[in-house]
N, C-alpha and C positions, 0 to 999 in steps of 0.2 A: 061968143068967142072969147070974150072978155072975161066973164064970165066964171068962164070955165079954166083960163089959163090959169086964174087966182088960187084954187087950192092945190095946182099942181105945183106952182113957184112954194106954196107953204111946205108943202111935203118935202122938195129939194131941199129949203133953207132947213128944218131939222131934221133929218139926215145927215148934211153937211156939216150940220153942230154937234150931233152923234159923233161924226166920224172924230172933228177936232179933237171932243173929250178923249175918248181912246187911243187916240197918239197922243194926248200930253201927258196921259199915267205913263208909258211905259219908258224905260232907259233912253237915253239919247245914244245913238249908237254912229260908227264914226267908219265908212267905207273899206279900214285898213283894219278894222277888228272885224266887222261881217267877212273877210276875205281870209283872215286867219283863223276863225271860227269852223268854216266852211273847208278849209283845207287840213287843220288839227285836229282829230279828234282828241277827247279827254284822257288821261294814263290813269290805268288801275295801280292800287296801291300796291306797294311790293311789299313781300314778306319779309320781318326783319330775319339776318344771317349771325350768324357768331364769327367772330373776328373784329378786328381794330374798326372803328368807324372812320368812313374817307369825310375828306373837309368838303362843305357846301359848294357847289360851283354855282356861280348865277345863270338863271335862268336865260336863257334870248326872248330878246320882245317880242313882240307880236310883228307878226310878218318877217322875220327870218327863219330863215330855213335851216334843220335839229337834225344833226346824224345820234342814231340811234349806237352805234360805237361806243362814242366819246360822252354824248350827254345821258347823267345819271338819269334826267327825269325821263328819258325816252321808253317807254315799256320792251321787255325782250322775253323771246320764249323760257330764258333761266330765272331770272326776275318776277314770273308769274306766277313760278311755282314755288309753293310752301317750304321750307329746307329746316331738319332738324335741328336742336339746341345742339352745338357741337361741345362735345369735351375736351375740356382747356387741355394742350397740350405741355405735358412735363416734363423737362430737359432729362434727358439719357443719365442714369448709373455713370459717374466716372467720366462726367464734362465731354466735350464733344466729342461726336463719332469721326474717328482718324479718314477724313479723304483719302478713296482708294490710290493708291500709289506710292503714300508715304507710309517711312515707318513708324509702325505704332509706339508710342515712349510711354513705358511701365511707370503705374504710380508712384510719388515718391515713398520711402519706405523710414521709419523714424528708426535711430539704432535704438536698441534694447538698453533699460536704463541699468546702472552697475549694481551691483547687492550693496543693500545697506551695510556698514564697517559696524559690528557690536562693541568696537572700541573705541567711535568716533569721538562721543563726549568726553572721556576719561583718559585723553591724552596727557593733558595736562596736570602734573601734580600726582599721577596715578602712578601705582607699584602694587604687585601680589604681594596678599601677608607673606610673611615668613620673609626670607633671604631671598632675594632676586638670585636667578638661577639655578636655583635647590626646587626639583618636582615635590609636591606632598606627598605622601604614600597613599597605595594603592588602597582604597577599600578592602577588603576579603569580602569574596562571595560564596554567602549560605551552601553548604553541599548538600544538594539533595538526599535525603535518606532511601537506601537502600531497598527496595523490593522486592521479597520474596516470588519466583514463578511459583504458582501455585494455579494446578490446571481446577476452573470449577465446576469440571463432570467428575473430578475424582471424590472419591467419599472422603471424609476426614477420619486418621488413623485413630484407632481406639487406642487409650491409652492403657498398659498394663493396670494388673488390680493391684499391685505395690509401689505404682506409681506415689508420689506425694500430691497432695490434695493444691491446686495454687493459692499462693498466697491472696489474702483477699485486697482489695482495692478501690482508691476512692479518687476522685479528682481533687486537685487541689484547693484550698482555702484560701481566705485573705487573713491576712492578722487581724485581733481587734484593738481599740487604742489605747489599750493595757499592754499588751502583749509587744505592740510597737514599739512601745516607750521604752518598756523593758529591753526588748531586743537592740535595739537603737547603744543604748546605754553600756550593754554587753560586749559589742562590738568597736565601741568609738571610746574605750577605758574609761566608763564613768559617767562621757558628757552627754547632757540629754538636751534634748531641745526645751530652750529657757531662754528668755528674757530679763534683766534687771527694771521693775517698776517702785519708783517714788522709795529704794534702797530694799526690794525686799523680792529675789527670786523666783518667778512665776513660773510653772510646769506650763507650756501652753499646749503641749496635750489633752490634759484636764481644762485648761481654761477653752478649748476650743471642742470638748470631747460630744457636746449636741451637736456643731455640725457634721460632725466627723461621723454622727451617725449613731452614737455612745442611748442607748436609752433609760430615760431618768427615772420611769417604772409609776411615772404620776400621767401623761402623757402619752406617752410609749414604751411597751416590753420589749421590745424586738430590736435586737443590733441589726443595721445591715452590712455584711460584710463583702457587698461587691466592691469591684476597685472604681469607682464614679470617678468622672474628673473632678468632680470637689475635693476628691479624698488623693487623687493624683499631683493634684496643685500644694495641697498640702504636706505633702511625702516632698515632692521637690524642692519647697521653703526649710522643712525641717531638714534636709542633705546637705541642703547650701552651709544653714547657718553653724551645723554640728560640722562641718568639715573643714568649717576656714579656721573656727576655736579649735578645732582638733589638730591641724597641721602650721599654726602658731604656737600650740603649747608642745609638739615634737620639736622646733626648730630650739625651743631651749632646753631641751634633755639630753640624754646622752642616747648614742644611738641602743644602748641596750635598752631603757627604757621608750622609748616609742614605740607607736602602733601604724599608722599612716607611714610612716617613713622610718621605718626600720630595717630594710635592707639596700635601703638605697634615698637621695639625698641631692642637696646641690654639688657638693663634693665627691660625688658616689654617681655616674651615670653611664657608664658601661653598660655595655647589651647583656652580660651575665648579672652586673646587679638590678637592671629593670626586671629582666627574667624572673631573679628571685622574689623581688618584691612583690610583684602582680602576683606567683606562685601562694608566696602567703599571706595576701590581704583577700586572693578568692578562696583559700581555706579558711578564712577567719569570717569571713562577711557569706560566704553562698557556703559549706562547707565542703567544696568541691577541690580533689588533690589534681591539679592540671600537669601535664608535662611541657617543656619549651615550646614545642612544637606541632604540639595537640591540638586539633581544630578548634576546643574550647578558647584558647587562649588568644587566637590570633585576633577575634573583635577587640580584646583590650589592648591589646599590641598598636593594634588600631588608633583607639584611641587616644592614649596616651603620646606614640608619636603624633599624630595629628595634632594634639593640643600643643605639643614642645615646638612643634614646625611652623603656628601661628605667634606663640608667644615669647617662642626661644627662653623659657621660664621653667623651669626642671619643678620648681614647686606650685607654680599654677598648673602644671600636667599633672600633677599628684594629688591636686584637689579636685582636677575636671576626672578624675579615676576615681574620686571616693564618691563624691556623686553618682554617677554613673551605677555605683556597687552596691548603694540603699535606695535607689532608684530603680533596679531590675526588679522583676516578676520573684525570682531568684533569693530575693531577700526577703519579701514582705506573703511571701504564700510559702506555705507548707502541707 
């Protein structure tokens, strides 16, 4: 009996020590957590939402009791399910939408700004040439030439056989700068375009005659005789200078001997003495016979009032005319 009780008391004691080891690995656990365990299950994570994040609420301990309501960590059928990224929403066109009942108030609207003044800076100190109150005169506008009706299903008339044969025809030429000099010369009684160098009279025709186009026959044969603006700038320089020495050495002649101002003058400025004057400096210069009131004449009419309107100068308008006169197409082609 003895015995036999001996390895049953062994078997008891390790067992017993078995069991000790296995409660002492595991947690120590505390009757008010197995009782919240048992009554809580665990929450599934919720899917994040789009919108402002709410602040943390603390949790309740263990053994108080969670309305699913009010506490975020409670799980709810909305919260379990997945919810797309929402897109941000962007405040309305035209600031807030007007709460039905009231009236709507119209953007504000900015006034239109004024037109710029094109006289703002030039108040000051500013006057039109010529005499305040005096308009310039008008331009004259080109008159269209004339147009024959001429139907073109009709044949064109045969001319008789005693008809005369027409004259033949060529377009016009430029002068060359022989012929300029010359003509220059003939026109302005003598004065040619010249300079005084180191006391000894310079033709600068000649002296400038290879730009002008002149050829020296070692280099080049060929004149060319288009009007180039080399050749334009040139013409202009030689009008100036022959027209100021020309209308200086009239002011000491008498009026029978001048050419520029021979029918009229600073003492001489009637509308019949301009008339005549213009009349005979475009028969001497173009050799054209104008009448007063001839469409030819009224450009220089033109001009010459215009120049006396800025300058109030009867003899600066008789110069800005001679220029003008060896400066036209008129002069220098034939």
């Amino acid at each position: 009996m003895m015995a036999a009780s001996l390895p049953a008391r062994v078997a008891l004691a390790l067992a017993l020590a078995g069991a000790l080891a296995l409660t002492a690995c595991q947690p120590e656990s505390t009757p008010a957590s197995l009782a919240a365990d048992a009554q809580v299950p665990a929450a599934p994570t919720a899917a994040p939402t789009a919108g402002p994040t709410a602040a943390p609420t603390a949790a309740p301990s263990h053994g108080e009791p969670r309305d699913a309501a009010t506490d975020p960590t409670e799980p709810s059928a909305d919260a379990a399910l997945p919810t797309p990224d929402a897109a941000p929403i962007e405040p309305p066109v035209g600031g807030a939408p007007t709460p039905p009942g009231e009236p709507s108030e119209a953007p504000p609207t900015e006034p239109p700004a004024p037109a710029p003044d094109p006289h703002a800076g030039m108040a000051v100190g500013w006057r039109p040439l010529g005499d305040a109150g005096v308009a310039p005169p008008n331009r004259p506008e080109p008159e269209p030439p004339a147009e024959p009706a001429v139907d073109p299903f009709e044949p064109a008339p045969t001319p008789p056989h005693d008809a005369p044969a027409p004259l033949p025809t060529r377009p016009r030429r430029r002068m060359d700068v022989d012929q300029l000099d010359r003509a220059i010369r003939a026109v302005m009684g003598g004065l040619g375009w010249t300079e005084v160098r180191n006391g000894v009279e310079v033709n600068l025709f000649v002296d400038l005659a290879a730009t002008l186009g002149k050829p020296d026959y070692v280099m080049t044969t060929y004149e060319s005789l288009e009007p180039t603006p080399t050749f334009q700038k040139f013409l202009s320089d030689a009008a100036r200078s022959v027209c100021e020495r020309r209308v200086q050495a009239d002011l000491a002649l008498p009026e029978a001997e001048r050419v520029v101002l021979r029918w009229a003058g600073p003492g001489r400025a009637s509308d019949a003495d301009v008339v005549a004057n213009l009349s005979a400096l475009l028969l001497r210069a173009h050799g054209r016979r104008l009448e007063a009131h001839s469409p030819g004449m009224r450009p220089w009419r033109w001009l010459y009032d215009s120049s006396l309107h800025v300058t109030r100068d009867p003899v600066v308008a008789w110069k800005t005319v001679c220029v003008g006169l060896i400066s036209h197409p008129d002069f220098y082609t034939y």
